[in-house]
C-alpha positions in Angstrom: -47.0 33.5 44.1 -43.5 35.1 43.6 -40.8 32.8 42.9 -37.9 32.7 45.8 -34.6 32.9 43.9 -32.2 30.6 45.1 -28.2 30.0 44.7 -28.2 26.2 44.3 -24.3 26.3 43.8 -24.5 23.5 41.2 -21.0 21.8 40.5 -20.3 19.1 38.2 -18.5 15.6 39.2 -14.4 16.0 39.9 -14.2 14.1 36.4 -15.2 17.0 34.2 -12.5 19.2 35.5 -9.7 16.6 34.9 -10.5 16.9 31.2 -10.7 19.9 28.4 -13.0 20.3 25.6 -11.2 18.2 22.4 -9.1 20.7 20.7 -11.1 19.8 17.5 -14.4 20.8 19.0 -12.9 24.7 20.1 -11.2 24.9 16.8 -14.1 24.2 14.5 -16.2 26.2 16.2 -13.8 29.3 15.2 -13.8 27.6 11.7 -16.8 28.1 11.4 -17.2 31.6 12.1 -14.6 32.1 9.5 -17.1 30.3 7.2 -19.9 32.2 8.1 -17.9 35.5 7.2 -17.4 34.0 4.1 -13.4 32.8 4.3 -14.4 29.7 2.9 -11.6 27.8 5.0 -10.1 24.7 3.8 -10.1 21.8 6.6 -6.7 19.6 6.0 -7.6 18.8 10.0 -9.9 15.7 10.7 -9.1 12.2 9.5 -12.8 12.0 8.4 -12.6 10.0 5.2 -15.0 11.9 2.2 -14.6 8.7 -0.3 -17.4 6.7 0.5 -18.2 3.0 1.2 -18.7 0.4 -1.6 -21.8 0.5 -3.7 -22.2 -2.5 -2.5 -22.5 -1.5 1.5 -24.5 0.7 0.7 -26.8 -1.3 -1.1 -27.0 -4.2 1.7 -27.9 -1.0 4.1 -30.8 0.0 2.1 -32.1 -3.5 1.1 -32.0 -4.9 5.1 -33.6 -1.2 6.2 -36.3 -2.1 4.2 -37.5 -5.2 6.4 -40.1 -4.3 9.0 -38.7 -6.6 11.2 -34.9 -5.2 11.0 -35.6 -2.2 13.3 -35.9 -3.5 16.9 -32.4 -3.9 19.5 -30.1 -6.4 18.4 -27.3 -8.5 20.5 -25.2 -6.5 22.8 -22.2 -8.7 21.2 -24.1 -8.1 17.3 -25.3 -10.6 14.8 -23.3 -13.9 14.6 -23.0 -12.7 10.5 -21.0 -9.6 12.0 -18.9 -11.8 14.4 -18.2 -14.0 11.8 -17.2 -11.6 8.8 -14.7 -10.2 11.7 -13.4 -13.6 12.3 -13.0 -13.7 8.0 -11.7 -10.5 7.5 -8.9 -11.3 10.7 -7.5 -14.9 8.7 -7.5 -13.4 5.4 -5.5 -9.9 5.8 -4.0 -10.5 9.1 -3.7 -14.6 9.6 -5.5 -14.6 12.8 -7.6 -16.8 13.9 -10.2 -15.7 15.8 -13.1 -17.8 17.4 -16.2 -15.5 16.4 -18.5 -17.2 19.3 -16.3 -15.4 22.0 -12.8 -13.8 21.2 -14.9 -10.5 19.2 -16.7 -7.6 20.3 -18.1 -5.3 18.2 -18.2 -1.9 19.2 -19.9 1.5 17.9 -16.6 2.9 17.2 -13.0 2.3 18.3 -13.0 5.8 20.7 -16.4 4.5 22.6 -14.1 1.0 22.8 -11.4 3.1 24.9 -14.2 3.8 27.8 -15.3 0.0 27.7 -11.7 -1.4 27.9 -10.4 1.3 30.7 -13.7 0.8 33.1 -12.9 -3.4 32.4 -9.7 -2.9 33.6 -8.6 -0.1 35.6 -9.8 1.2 39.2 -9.0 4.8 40.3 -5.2 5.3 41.0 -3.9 2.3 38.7 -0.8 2.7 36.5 -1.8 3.8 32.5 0.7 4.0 30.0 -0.1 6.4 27.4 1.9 7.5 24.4 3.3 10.8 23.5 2.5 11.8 20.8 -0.8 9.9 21.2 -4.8 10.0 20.2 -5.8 12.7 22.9 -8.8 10.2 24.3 -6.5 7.8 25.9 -5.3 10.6 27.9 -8.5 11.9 28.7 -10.4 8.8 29.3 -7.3 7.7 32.0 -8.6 10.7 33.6 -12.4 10.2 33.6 -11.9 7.0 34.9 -9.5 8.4 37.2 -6.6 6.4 36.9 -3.0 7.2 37.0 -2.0 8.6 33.7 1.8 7.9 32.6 3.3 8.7 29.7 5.5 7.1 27.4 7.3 8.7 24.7 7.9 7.7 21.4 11.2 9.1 19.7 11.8 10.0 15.9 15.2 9.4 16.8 13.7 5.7 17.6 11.1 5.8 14.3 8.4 6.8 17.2 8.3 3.0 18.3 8.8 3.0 22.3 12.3 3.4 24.0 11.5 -0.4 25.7 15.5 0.3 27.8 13.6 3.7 28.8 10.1 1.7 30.0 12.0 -0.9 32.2 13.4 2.2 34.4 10.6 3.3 35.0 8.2 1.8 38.0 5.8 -0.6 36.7 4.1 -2.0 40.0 1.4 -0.1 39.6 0.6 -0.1 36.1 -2.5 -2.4 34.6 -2.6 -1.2 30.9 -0.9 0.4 28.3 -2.0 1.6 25.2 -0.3 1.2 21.6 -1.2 2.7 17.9 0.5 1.0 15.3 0.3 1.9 12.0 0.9 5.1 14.2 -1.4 7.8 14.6 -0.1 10.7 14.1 3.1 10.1 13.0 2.6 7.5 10.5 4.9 5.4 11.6 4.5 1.5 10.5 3.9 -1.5 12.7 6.2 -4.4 12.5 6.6 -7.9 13.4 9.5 -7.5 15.7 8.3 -4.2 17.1 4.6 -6.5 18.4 6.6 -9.0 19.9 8.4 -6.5 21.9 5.1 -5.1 23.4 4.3 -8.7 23.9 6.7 -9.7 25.5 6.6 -6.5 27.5 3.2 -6.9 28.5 3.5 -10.8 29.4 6.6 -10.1 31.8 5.2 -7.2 33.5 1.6 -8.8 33.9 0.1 -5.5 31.9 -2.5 -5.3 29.0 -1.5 -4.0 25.7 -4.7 -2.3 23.9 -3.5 -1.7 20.1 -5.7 0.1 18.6 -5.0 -0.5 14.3 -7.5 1.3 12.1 -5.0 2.4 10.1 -3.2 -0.6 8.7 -4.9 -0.6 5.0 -4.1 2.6 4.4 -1.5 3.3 2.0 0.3 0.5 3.5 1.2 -3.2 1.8 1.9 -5.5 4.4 -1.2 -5.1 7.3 -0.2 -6.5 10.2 -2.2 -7.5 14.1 -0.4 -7.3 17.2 -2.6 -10.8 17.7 -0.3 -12.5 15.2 2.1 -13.0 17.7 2.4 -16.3 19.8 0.7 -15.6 22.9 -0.5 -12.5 22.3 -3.9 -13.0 22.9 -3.2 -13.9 26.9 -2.2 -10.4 27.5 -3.4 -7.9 24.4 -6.5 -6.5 23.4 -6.8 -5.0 19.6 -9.1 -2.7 18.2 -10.0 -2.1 14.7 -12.6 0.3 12.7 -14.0 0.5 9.7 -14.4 4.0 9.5 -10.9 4.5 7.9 -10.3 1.4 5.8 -13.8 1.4 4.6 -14.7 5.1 4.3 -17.6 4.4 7.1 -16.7 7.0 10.1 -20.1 8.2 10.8 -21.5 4.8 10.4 -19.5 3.8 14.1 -18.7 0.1 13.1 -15.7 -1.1 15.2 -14.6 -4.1 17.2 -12.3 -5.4 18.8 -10.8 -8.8 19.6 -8.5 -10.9 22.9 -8.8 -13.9 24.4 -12.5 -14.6 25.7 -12.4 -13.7 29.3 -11.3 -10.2 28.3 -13.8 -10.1 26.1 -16.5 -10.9 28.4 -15.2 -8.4 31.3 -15.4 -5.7 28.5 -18.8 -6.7 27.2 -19.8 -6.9 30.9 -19.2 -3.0 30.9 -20.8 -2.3 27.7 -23.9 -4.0 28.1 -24.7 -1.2 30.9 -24.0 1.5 28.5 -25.4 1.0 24.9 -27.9 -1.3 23.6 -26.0 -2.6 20.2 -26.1 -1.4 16.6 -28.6 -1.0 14.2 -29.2 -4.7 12.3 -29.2 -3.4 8.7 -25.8 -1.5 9.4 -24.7 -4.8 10.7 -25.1 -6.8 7.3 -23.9 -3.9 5.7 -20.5 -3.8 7.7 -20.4 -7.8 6.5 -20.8 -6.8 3.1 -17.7 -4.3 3.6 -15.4 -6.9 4.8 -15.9 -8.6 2.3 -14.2 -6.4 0.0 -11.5 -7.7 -2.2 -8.5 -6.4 -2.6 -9.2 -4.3 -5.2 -11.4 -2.1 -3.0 -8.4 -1.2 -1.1 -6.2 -0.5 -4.3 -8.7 1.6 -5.3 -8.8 3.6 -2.6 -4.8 3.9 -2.0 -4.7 4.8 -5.2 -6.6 8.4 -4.4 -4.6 8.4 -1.5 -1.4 8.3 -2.9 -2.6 11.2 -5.0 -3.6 13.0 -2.6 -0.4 12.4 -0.3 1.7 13.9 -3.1 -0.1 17.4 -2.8 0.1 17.1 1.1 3.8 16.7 0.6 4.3 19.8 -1.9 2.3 21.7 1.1 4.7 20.7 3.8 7.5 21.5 1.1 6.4 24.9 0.9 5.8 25.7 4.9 9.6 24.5 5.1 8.9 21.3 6.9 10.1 17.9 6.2 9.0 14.4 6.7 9.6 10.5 6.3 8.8 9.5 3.2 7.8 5.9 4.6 5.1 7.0 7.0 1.6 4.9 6.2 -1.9 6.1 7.2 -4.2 8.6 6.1 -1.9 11.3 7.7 1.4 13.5 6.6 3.8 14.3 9.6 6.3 17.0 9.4 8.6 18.6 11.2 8.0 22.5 11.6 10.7 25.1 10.6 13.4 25.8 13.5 12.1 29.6 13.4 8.7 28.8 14.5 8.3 28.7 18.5 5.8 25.9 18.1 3.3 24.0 15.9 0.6 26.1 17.1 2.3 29.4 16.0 2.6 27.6 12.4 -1.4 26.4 11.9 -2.5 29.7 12.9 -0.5 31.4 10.9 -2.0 29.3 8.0 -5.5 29.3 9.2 -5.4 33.3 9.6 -3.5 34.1 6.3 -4.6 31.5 3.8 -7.6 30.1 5.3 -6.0 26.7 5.4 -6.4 24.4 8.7 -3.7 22.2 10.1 -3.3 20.3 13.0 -0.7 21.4 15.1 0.9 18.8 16.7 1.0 19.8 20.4 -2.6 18.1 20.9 -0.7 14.7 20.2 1.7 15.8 23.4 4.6 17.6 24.2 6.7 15.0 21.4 4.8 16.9 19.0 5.1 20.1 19.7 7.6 20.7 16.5 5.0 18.9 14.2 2.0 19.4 12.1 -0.2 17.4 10.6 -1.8 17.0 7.1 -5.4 14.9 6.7 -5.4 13.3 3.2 -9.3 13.1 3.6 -9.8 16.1 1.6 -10.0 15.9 -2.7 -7.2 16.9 -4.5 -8.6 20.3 -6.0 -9.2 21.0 -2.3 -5.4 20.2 -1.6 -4.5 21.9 -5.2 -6.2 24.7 -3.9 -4.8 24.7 0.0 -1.2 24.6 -1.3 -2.1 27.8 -3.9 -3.4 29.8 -1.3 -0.1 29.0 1.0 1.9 29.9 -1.8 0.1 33.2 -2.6 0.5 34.0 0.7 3.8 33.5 1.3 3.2 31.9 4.6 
């Protein structure tokens, strides 16, 4: 019988045109080609951290994965161990407390916690503040969710904190959420006590929900700091944190996050429709991490610091400067005035020394005369990144 061809005329939802593939996802596929024709390019990109987790995280993993009766679904809100080593790891580095029972939510990474949060909180058309330069997926989840995307930028005039006399002109009625990234991502800009009661205080007087999102604040940074810290925060903020940065567990996707309990339970509400929890031996394995002293993290700024020295002597080189005070797992700097654009910069490293950088347009149009360094890469990596610029004059 012969087959009648039709023309279905298939679309996809609205949604799916409102967003782009993630820059990252388009550019490694070109670097890999490169690869694959042998250019051997070096990736100074992604903040994917190659150090790995404690022996002893590790060895909780494989001890728990060998119990038959560790493999079934777990909790949608995880083991009260996990809760609990949240709750502990909150009082000792940040002084918050945190009642484990109902005020945390783990999560299977930070960026999966940015769909639970906006489909908690924000019906199509409502008001979301987003910063520029900001993490590209609280741009693009505003616009799967289909709410009203509004950006705020943050100044290096202003150390990229926001310009609060600029945010009070602006119409507020409508907006339900805004989202914050201190230390700062991907300007490396540090969080600070008076700079979390301003958001608070913000938040509380024009009835909108700050969503911090801080997995940066161990990284070659002294003081760590939670936006929950401050009196009343919890009534009207939500913070995230990860443990893919801090504890060299990315692919692992052990996050939380952490309000007052009826935020939490809207939130968890959502998520319970969408994933069924994290794999148990993980879990203990993630409460073996936080209980790292604070040696573990000396440790591991100590590679970093190394490492943010050769980042610097690259940015030297390319003719760009930078603040010397920025934290994170990051180098910012500011591109030479004869470049058009931070694009025009990367490419011109990727193509003639087989080096890539992030340009910072994908952060928003505040970054379009920046690039960006990733210290996740071993120092004869970055030894051999800034011989290769250097060689080729770029």
């Amino acid at each position: 019988m012969k087959r009648e061809d039709k023309d279905y005329k298939i679309v996809p939802a609205d949604r799916v045109n409102s967003v782009q593939e993630y820059y990252f996802s388009k550019k490694l596929k070109e670097v890999a080609e490169m690869n694959a024709a042998g250019k051997n390019v070096i990736n100074l990109g992604i903040g994917s951290p190659d150090l790995p987790p404690s022996d002893e995280t590790i060895e909780a993993l494989c001890s728990h994965a060998r119990n038959a009766n560790e493999h079934g679904y777990q909790p949608y809100i995880g083991i009260p161990e996990l809760r609990e080593a949240f709750a502990g790891w909150y009082k000792k580095w940040y002084g918050v407390e945190l009642n484990p029972k109902n005020e945390i939510q783990p999560l299977i990474g930070s960026k999966e916690g940015i769909l639970h949060i906006s489909l908690a909180f924000l019906n199509p058309g409502d008001g979301v503040l987003v910063p520029n330069p900001g993490y590209p997926t609280y741009s693009s989840v505003s616009k799967l969710v289909q709410a009203n995307l509004i950006p705020y930028e943050l100044k290096e005039e202003l150390g990229w904190q926001p310009d609060f006399e600029e945010l009070e002109r602006m119409d507020l009625s409508n907006v339900k959420l805004m989202w914050t990234n201190y230390p700062n991502m991907p300007t490396g800009a540090n969080a600070s006590v008076d700079l979390y009661r301003k958001l608070v205080d913000f938040g509380r007087k024009h009835h909108i929900i700050i969503c911090n999102d801080n997995p940066y604040s161990f990284i070659l940074n002294e003081h760590p700091l939670s936006i929950l810290s401050v009196e009343g925060a919890k009534d009207i903020c939500i913070e995230m944190n990860s443990m893919s940065k801090a504890h060299n567990m990315p692919g692992w996707r052990m996050a939380m996050l952490a309000s007052n309990a009826q935020f939490v339970q809207w939130i968890l509400k959502v998520k319970s429709n969408i994933d069924s929890g994290q794999f148990k031996p993980m879990q203990y394995a993630a409460v073996e991490a936080l209980a790292a002293p604070k040696a573990w993290y000396d440790r591991m700024n100590e590679v970093y610091r190394s490492r943010r020295a050769l980042a610097g002597e690259i940015m030297r080189t390319l003719g760009c400067t930078y603040d010397e005070k920025q934290v994170g797992m990051f180098l910012w700097g500011r591109i030479p005035e004869s470049y058009s654009g931070s694009e025009e910069l990367a490419d011109k490293v990727l193509y003639g020394a087989n080096v890539f950088l992030t340009p910072g347009f994908i952060f928003g149009s505040q970054g379009e005369r920046f690039i960006r360094i990733s210290l996740c890469c071993n120092q004869d990596m970055l030894a051999e990144a800034l011989r290769r610029i250097k060689e080729q004059g770029v």
